[in-house]
C-alpha positions as CSV (number, residue, x, y, z in Angstrom):
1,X,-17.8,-14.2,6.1
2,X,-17.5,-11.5,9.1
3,X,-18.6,-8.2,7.3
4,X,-18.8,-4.6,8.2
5,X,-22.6,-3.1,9.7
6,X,-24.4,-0.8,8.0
7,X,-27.1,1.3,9.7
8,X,-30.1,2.7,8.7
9,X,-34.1,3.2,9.9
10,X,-36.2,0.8,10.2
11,X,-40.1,1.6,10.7
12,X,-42.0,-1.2,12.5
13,X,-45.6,-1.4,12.6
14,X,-46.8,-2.3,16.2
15,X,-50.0,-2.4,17.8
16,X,-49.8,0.9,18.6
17,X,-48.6,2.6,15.7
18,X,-45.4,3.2,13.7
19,X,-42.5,3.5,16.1
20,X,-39.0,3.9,14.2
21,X,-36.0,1.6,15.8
22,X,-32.4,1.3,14.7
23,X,-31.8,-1.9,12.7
24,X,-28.1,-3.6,11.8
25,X,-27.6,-5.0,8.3
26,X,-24.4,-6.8,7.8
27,X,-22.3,-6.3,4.4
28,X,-18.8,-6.2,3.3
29,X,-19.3,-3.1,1.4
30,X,-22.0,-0.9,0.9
31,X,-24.7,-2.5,-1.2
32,X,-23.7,-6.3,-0.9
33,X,-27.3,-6.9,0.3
34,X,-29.4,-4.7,-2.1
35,X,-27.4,-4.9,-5.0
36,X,-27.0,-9.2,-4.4
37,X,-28.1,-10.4,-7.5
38,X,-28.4,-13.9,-6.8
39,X,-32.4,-13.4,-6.1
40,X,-35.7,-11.0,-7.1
41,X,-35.9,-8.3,-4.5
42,X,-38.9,-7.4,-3.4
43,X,-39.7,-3.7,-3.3
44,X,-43.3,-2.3,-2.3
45,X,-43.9,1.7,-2.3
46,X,-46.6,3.6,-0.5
47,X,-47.6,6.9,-1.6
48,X,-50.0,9.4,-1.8
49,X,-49.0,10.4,-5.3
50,X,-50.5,7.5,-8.2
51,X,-48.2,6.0,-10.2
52,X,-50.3,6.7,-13.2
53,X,-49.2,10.8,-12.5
54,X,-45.9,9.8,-12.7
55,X,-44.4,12.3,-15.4
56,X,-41.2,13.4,-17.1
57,X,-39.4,16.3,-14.8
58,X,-41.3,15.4,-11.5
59,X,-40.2,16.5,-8.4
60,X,-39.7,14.2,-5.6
61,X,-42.7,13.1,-3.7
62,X,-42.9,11.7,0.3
63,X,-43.5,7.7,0.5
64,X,-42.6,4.6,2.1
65,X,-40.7,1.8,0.5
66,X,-40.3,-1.6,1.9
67,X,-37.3,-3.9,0.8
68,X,-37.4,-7.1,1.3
69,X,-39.4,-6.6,4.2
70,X,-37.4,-4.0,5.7
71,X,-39.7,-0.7,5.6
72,X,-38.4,2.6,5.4
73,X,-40.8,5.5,6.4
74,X,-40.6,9.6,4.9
75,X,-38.3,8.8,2.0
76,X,-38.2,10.9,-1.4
77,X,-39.0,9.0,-4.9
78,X,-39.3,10.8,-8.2
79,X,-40.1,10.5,-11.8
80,X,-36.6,9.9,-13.9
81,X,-35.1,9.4,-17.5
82,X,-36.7,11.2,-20.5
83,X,-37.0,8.5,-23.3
84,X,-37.6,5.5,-20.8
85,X,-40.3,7.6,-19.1
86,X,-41.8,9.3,-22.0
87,X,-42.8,6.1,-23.7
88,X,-43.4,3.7,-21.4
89,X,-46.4,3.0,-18.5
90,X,-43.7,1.0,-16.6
91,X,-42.0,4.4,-14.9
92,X,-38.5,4.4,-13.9
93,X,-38.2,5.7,-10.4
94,X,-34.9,7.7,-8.3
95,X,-35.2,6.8,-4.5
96,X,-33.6,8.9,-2.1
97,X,-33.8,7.5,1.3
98,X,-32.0,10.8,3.5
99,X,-33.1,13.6,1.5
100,X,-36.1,14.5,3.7
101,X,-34.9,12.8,7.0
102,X,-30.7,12.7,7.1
103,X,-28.8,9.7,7.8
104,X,-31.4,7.2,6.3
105,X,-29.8,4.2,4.3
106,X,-30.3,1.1,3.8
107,X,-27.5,-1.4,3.1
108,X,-25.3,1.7,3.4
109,X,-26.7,2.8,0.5
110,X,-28.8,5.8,0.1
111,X,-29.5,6.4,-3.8
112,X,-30.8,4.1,-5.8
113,X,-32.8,3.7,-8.9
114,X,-35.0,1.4,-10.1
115,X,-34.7,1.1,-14.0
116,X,-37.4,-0.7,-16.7
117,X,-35.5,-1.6,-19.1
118,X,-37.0,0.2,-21.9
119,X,-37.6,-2.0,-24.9
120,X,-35.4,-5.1,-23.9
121,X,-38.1,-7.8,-23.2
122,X,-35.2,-9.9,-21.9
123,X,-34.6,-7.9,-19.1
124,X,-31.0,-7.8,-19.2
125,X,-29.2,-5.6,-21.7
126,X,-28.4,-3.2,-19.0
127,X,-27.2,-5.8,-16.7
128,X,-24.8,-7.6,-18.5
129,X,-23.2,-3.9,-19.7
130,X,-22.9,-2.5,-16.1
131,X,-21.1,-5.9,-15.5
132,X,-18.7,-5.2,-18.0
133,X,-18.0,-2.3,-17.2
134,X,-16.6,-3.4,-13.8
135,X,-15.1,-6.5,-15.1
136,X,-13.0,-4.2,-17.6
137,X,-11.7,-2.3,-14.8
138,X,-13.2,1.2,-14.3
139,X,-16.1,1.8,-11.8
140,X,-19.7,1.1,-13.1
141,X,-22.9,0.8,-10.9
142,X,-24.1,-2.3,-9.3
143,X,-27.2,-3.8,-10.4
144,X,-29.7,-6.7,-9.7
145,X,-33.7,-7.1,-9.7
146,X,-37.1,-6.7,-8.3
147,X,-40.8,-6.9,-8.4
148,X,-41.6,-3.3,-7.7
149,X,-45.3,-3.2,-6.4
150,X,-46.8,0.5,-6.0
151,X,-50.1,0.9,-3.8
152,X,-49.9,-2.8,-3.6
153,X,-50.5,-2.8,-7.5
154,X,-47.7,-4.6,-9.2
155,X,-46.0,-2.4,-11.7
156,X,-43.1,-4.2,-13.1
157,X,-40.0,-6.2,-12.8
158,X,-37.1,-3.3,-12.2
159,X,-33.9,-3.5,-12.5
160,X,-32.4,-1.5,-9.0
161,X,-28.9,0.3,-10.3
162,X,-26.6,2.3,-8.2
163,X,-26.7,5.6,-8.2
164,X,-23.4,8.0,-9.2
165,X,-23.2,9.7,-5.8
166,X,-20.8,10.2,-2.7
167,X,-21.4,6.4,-1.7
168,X,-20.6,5.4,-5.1
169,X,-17.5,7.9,-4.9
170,X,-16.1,6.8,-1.8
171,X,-16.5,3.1,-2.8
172,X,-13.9,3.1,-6.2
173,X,-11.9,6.1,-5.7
174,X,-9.1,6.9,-3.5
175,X,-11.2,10.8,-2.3
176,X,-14.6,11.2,-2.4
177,X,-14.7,14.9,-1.9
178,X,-14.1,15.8,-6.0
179,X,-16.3,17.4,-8.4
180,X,-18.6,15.2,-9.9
181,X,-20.6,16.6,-13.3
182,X,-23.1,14.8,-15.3
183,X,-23.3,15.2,-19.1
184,X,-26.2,17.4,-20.4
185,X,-28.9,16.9,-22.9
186,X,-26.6,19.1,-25.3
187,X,-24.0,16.6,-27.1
188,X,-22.9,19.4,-29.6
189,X,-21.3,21.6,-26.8
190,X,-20.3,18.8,-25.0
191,X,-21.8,21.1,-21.9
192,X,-22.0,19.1,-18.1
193,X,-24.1,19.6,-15.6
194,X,-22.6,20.5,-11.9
195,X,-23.5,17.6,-9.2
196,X,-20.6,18.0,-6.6
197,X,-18.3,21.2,-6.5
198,X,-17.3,23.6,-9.2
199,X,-16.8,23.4,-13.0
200,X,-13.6,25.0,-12.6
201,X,-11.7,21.6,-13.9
202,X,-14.5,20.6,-16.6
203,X,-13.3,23.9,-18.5
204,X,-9.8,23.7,-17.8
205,X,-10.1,20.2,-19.2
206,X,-12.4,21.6,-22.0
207,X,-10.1,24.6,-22.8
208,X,-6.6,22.7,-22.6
209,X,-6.8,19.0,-23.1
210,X,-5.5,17.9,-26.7
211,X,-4.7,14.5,-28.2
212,X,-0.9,14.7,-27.2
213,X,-1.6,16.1,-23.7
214,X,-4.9,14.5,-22.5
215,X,-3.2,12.1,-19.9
216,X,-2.2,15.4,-18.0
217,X,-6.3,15.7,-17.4
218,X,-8.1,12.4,-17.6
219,X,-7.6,9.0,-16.3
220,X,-6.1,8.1,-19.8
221,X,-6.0,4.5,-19.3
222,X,-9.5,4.1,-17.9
223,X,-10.5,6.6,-21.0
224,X,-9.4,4.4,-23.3
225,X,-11.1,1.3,-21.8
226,X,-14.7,3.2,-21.0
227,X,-14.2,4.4,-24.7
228,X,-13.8,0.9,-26.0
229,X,-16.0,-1.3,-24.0
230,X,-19.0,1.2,-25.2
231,X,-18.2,1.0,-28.8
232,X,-17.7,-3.4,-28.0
233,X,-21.5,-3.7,-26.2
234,X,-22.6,-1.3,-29.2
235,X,-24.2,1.7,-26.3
236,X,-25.4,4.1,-29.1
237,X,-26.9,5.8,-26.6
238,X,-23.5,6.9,-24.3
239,X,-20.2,9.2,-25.0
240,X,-18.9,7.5,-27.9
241,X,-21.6,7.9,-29.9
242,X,-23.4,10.8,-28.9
243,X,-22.4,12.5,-25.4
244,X,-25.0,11.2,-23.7
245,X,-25.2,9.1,-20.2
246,X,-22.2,9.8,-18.9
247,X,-20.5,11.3,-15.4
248,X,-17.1,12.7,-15.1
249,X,-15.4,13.1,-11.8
250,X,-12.2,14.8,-10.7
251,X,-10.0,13.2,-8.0
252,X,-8.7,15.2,-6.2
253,X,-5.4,13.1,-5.1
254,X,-4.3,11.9,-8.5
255,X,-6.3,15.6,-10.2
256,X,-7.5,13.6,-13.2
257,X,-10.6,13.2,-14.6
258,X,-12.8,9.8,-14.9
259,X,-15.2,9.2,-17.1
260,X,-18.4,6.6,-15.5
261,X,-20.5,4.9,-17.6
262,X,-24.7,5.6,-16.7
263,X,-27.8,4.4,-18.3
264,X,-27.3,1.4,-20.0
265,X,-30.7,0.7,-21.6
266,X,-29.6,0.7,-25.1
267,X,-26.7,-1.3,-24.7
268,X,-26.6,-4.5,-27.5
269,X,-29.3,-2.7,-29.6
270,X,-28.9,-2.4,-33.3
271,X,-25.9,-4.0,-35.6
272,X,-23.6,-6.2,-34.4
273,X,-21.0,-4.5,-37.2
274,X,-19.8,-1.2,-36.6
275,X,-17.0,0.5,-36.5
276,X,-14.1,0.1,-34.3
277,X,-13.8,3.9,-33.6
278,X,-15.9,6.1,-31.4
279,X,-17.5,9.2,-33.3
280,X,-17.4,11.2,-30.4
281,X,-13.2,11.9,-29.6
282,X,-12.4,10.2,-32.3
283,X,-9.6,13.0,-33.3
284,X,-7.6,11.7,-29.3
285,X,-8.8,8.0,-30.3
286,X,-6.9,7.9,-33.6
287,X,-4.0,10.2,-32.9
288,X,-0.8,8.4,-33.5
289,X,0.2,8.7,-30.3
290,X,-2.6,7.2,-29.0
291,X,-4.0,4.9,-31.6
292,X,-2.0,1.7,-30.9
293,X,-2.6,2.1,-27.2
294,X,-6.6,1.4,-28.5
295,X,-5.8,-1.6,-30.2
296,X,-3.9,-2.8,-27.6
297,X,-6.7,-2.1,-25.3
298,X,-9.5,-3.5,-27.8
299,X,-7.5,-6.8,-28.5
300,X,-7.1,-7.4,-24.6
301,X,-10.8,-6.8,-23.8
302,X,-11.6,-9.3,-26.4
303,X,-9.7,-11.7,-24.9
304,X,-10.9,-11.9,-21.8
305,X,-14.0,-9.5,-21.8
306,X,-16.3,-11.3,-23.8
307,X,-15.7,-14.5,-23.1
308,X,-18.4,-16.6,-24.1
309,X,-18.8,-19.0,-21.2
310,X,-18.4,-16.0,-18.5
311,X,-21.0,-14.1,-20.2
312,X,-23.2,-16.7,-21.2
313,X,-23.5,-18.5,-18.1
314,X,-24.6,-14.7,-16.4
315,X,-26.9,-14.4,-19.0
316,X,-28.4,-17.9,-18.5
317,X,-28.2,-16.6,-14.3
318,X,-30.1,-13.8,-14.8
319,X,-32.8,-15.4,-16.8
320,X,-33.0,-18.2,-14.3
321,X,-33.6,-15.2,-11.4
322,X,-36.4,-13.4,-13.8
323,X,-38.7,-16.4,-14.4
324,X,-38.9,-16.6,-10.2
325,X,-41.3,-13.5,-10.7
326,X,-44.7,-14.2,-9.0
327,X,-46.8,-12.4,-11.6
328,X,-46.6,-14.7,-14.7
329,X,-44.3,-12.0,-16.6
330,X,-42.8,-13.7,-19.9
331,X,-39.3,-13.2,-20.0
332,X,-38.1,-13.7,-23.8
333,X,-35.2,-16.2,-23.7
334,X,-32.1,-14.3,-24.0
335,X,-30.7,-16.3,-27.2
336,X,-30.5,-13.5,-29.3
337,X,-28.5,-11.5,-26.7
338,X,-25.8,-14.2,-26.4
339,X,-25.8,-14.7,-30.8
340,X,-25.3,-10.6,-30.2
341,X,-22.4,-10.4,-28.2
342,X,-20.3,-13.5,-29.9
343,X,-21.1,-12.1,-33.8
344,X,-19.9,-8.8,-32.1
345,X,-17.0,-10.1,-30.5
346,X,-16.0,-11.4,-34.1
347,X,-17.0,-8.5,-36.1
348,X,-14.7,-6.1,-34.1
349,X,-11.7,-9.1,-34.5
350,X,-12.1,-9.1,-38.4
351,X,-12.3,-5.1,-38.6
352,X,-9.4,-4.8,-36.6
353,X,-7.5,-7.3,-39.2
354,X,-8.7,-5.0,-41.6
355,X,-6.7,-1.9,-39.5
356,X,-3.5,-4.3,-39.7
357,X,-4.2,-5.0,-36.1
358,X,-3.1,-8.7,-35.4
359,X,-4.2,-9.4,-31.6
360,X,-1.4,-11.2,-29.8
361,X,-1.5,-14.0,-27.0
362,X,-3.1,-12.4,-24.0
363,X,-2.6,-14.6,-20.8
364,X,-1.4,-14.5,-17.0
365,X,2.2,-14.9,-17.9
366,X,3.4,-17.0,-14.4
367,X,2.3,-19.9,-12.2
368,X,-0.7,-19.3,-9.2
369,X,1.5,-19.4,-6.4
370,X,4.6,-18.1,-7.6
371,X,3.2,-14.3,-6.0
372,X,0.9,-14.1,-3.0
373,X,-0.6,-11.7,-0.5
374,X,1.8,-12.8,2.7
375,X,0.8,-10.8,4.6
376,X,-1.7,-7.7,5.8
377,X,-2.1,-5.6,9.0
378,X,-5.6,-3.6,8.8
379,X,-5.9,-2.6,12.8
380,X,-2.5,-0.4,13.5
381,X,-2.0,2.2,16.0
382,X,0.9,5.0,16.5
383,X,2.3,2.5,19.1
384,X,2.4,-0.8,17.5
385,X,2.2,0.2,14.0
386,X,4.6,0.3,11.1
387,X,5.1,3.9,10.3
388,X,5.1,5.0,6.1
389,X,7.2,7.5,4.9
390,X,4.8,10.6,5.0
391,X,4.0,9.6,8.5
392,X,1.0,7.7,10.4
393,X,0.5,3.9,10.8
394,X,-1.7,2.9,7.9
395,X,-2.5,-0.3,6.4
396,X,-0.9,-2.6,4.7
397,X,-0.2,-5.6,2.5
398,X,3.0,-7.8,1.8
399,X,3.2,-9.4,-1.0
400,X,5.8,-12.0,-1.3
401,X,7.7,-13.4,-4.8
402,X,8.1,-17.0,-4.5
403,X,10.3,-18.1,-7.6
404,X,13.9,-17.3,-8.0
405,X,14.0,-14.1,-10.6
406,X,13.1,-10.7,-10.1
407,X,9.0,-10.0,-10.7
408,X,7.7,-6.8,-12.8
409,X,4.2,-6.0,-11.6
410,X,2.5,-3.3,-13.8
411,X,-0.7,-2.1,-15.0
412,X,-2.2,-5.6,-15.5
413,X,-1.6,-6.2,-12.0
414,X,-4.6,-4.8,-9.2
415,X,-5.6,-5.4,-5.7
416,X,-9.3,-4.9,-4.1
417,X,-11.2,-5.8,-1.3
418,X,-14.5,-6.1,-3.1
419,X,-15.6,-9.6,-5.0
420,X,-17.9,-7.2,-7.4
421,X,-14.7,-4.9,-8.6
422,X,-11.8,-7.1,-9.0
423,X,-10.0,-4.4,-10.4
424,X,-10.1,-1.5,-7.9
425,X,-6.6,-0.4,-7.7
426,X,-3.3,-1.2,-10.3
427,X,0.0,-0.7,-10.0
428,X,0.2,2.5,-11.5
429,X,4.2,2.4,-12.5
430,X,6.1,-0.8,-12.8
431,X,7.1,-2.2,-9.5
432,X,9.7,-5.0,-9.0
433,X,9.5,-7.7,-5.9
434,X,12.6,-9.0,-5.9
435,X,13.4,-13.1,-6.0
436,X,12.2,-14.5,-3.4
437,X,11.6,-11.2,-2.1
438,X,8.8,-8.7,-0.5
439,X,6.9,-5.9,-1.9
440,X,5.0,-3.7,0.6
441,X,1.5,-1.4,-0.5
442,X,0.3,0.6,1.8
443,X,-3.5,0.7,2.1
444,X,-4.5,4.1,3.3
445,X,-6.4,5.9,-0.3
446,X,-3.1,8.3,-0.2
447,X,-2.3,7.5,-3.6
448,X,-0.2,11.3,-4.0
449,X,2.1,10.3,-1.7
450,X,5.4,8.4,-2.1
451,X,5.6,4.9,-2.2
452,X,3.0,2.5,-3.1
453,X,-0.3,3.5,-2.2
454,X,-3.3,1.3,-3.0
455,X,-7.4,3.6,-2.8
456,X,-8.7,1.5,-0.7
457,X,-8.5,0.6,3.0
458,X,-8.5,-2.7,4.6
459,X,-11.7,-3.7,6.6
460,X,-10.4,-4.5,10.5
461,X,-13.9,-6.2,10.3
462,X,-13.5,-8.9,8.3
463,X,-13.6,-9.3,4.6
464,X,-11.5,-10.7,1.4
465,X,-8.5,-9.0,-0.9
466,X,-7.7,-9.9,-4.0
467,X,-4.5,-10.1,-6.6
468,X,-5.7,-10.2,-10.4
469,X,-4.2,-10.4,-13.4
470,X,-6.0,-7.8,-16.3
471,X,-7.3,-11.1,-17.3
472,X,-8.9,-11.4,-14.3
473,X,-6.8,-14.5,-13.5
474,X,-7.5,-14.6,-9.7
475,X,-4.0,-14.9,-8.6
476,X,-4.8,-14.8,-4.7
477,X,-7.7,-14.6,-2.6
478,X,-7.8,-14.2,1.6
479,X,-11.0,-14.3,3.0
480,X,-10.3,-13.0,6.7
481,X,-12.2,-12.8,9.7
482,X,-11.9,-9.7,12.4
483,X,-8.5,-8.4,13.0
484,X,-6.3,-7.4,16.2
485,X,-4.5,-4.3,16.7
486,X,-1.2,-4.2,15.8
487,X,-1.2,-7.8,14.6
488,X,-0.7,-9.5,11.1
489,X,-2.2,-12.1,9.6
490,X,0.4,-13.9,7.8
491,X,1.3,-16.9,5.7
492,X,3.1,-19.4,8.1
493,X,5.9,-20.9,6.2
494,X,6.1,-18.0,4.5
495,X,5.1,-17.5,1.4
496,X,3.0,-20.7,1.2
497,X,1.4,-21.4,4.7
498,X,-2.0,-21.1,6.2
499,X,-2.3,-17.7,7.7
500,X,-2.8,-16.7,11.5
501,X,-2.9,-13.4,13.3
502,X,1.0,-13.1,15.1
503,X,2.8,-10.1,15.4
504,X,3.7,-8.6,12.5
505,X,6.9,-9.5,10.4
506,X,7.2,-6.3,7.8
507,X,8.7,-6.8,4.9
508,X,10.1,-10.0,6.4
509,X,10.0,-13.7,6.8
510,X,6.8,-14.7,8.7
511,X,8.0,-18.0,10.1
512,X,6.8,-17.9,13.6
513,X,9.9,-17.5,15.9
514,X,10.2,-19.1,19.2
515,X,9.4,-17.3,22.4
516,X,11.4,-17.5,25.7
517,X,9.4,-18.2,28.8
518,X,10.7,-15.8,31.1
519,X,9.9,-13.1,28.7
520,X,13.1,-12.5,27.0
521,X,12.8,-12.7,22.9
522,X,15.1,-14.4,20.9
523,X,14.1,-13.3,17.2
524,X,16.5,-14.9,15.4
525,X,15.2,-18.5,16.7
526,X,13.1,-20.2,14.0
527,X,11.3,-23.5,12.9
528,X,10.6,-24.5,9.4
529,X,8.7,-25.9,7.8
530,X,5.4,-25.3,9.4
531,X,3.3,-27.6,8.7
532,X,6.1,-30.6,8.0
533,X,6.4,-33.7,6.8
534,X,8.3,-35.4,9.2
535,X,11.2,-33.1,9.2
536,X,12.5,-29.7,10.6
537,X,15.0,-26.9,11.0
538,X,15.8,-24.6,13.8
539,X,17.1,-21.6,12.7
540,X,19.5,-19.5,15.2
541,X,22.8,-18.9,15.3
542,X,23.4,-20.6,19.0
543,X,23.5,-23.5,20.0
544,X,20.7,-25.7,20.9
545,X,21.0,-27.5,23.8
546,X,18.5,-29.5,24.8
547,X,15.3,-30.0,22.5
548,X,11.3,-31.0,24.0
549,X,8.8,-32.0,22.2
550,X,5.0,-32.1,23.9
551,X,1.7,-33.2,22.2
552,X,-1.8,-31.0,22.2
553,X,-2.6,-32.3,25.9
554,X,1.2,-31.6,27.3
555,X,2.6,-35.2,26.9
556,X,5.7,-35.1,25.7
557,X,7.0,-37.3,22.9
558,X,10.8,-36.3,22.5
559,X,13.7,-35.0,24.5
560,X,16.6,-35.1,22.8
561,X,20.1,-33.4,24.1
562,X,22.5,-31.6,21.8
563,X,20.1,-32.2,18.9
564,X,21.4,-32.2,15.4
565,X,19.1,-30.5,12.8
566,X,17.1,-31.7,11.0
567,X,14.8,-33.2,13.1
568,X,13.2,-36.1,12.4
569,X,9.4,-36.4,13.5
570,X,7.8,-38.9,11.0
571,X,6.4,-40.9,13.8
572,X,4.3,-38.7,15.1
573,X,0.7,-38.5,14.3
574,X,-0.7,-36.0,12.5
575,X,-1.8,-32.9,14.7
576,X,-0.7,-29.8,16.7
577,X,2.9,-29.9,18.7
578,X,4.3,-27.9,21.5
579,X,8.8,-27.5,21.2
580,X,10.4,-26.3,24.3
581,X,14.4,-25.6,23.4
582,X,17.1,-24.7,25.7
583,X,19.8,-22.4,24.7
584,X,22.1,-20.9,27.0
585,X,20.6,-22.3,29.9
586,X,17.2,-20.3,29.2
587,X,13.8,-22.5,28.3
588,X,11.8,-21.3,25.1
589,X,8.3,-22.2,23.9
590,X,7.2,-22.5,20.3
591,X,3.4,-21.0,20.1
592,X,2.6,-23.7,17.3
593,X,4.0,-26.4,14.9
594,X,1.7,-28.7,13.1
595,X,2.8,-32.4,11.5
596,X,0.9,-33.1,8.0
């Protein structure tokens, strides 16, 4: 996979001295490499402050951190958290890698933190609940592992979580330039702290929002979610329960307010039976305008966000990573944490039984296949581009309806370019691609502007997109490599075909027309199918008059005069073709046509 460079400092020691030189990390998006969680990381800090000073409220101090033998020279660490720091030896540790020398990152990251997983001796309660998070569908840090060593003592094995910061911002919402508050160590007032901008739409929020009228102010939909998947993984410690660890940023595009989950530590602790219902909003929860919305929501993320195999098989991952460690650390196995989750997953089915709540059928409701991503242009220019409604040549996606009746894509439906958030951007209101029809999103972040406008950009570097179902059915995946200006990269046949860079067919069929020679196009001439079986059309309204038909090497292997359609081709091996027809006396060239 072709992925987008990050840049950051790399210090190298020489034989005569330190001497700092740019370095090139490749990743998709920002954090791919640090936050990859298929191995232990490997994290040594220098400093001239001891770990063993390391208190509660410290101030950043100066240090050097290698990761994964990639040093970093003159970057701030501090002393976080106040339970997880108070009462343990093991302390958990913010890393700022720009806030003494700008433009430092790593990975394109430049906040991280490196958590130990207070009082979980398997390591992966917080894990497994940032996981969910994402796999629910509202943004949640990234997280993976690693043997921190400190003055080349080893201190622990850390879990390294993404921080809630402009990176984070830019990564899962459509503008990154909001104001971003943090909730404060007083539950009672529900009082924030400021991060980014002004507190101007915390107190509107505060002052205005009610049960019937919060949608006007917060992401309602994500609400509800973030609500419920923190009462499902039993987070005593977050919003629900007590207004703590929690951010709340305002977009400025859509001007609604999302709640982010933070600090996961006590996620799975305690019964696996409580109640369905937060204590914290509980009043917006239960209203009756809102309350079957909840169940709804609960009864879905049971369906699919629980599911035992999925969450087994990334606990059984994560304990695998663990026991790599190098320093004989007993990792308990995570039994108990899987006999949690599944007597949980239960426990909320029966009480909601007990609400009258009967949990329908919750599945993909059509075929893989019968709607695809047909086609994308992410390198566009005023020129060559397609222009949108508000102006400019953005990106953009096609996405095609295969089957003969009308298709309703709504909230269940999302796109993204990033394998660790499936769900970055839904349909926000019901959009129909007609039979056998086309449905174009433009990919430019606008989402305020008319038409259908996804968060997120498309890399021109190379990367994947997805279509998922709220189930997180995968209904189509593209992996791409770099793209050309101006070109698409289309299914040919449409709707079913490989894809290849041609020009771009928007909102159109992408079967690959023929070309004349002499530079004159004739757009209405096409062959299908492309790959065949044997047989295939010309499509044009003129008359064909003679028809050439020339192997990979130039050899030709038909020539047939006033041909008559379909054309038969079974004999020929397998492999690329060349056509040359004549109409009206002018030659034309095919690009491409493949036999099965």
């Amino acid at each position: 996979m072709n992925r987008t460079f990050a840049y950051f400092t790399i210090t190298v020691l020489l034989s005569l001295g330190f001497i700092a030189v740019p370095y090139q990390l490749e990743s998709q998006n920002a954090g791919d490499n640090i936050f990859d969680n298929s191995y232990l990381h490997q994290i040594n800090i220098t400093a001239s402050t001891s770990f063993e000073s390391l208190e509660f409220g410290g101030d950043y101090f100066m240090a050097s951190i290698e990761i994964d033998g990639i040093v970093l020279d003159s970057v701030a660490i501090k002393p976080k958290g106040f339970l997880s720091i108070l009462v343990s030896d093991q302390k958990p540790l913010r890393v700022d890698l720009n806030k003494f020398i700008e433009d430092i990152e790593y990975d394109g990251i430049k906040k991280f933190n490196l958590n130990n997983n207070l009082d979980d001796v398997q390591l992966q309660r917080e894990n497994i609940a940032y996981l969910l998070d994402r796999r629910a569908g509202y943004p949640g840090s990234r997280t993976s592992y690693a043997e921190v060593n400190y003055n080349n003592e080893f201190v622990g094995i850390y879990g390294i979580v993404q921080q809630v910061d402009k990176t984070f911002l830019s990564q899962y919402f459509a503008d990154d330039e909001g104001d971003l508050y943090k909730g404060s160590l007083v539950p009672e007032q529900f009082e924030v702290d400021v991060k980014e901008g002004t507190i101007d739409n915390y107190l509107e929020y505060k002052a205005l929002a009610t049960a019937e009228n919060i949608d006007e102010y917060v992401h309602f939909r994500n609400y509800l979610k973030y609500m419920a998947v923190q009462i499902l993984i039993g987070d005593w410690d977050s919003y629900p329960y007590d207004r703590h660890n929690y951010y709340i940023y305002h977009e400025p595009k859509s001007s609604l307010l999302n709640f982010i989950p933070w600090d996961h530590n006590f996620a799975f602790y305690g019964s696996s039976s409580e109640s369905i219902y937060p204590a914290r909003d509980v009043d917006i929860v239960r209203d009756e305008s809102n309350i079957e919305y909840y169940h709804q929501t609960l009864c879905e993320l049971l369906d699919y966000l629980l599911d035992e195999t999925y969450v087994n098989d990334q606990i059984d991952h994560n304990y695998d990573i663990l026991n790599t460690n190098s320093f004989d650390v007993d990792i308990e196995d995570p039994a108990s944490l899987k006999e949690f989750i599944q007597e949980r997953k239960e426990n909320f089915r029966t009480m909601l039984l007990e609400e009258g709540v009967v949990c329908e059928s919750f599945a993909y409701p059509f075929q893989i296949g019968d709607i695809v991503i047909n086609e994308f242009v992410a390198s566009n220019d005023e020129q060559g581009g397609v222009q949108e409604p508000d102006g400019g040549s953005p990106d953009w996606i096609e996405l095609y309806n295969n089957t003969n009746d009308d298709i309703e894509l709504d909230e269940k439906f999302y796109l993204s370019d990033d394998k660790d958030f499936l769900k970055k951007w839904y349909f926000p209101e019901a959009s129909i691609i007609p039979a056998n029809g086309y449905l174009i999103v433009w990919s430019d972040r606008d989402v305020h502007q008319q038409g259908i406008h996804s968060n997120f950009k498309i890399s021109k570097k190379g990367g994947d997109l997805f279509m998922v179902y709220e189930d997180l059915t995968i209904i189509d995946h593209v992996n791409y490599s770099e793209q050309q200006l101006n070109q698409g990269y289309a299914r040919v046949p449409n709707g079913n075909g490989d894809f290849v860079i041609q020009n771009h067919t928007f909102n159109s069929n992408n079967n690959v027309p023929l070309v004349v020679i002499d530079g004159t196009y004739i757009s209405e001439l096409n062959l299908f199918p492309n790959p065949n079986d044997g047989l295939f059309w010309i499509d044009t309204p003129r008359r064909v008059e003679q028809l050439f038909i020339y192997n990979s090497i130039g050899q030709i292997q038909y020539h047939i005069e006033s041909p008559a359609f379909p054309i038969d081709v079974s004999k020929l091996s397998s492999g690329l073709y060349f056509v040359k027809v004549e109409i009206d006396s002018q030659q034309t060239k095919m690009h491409k046509f493949r036999k099965k």
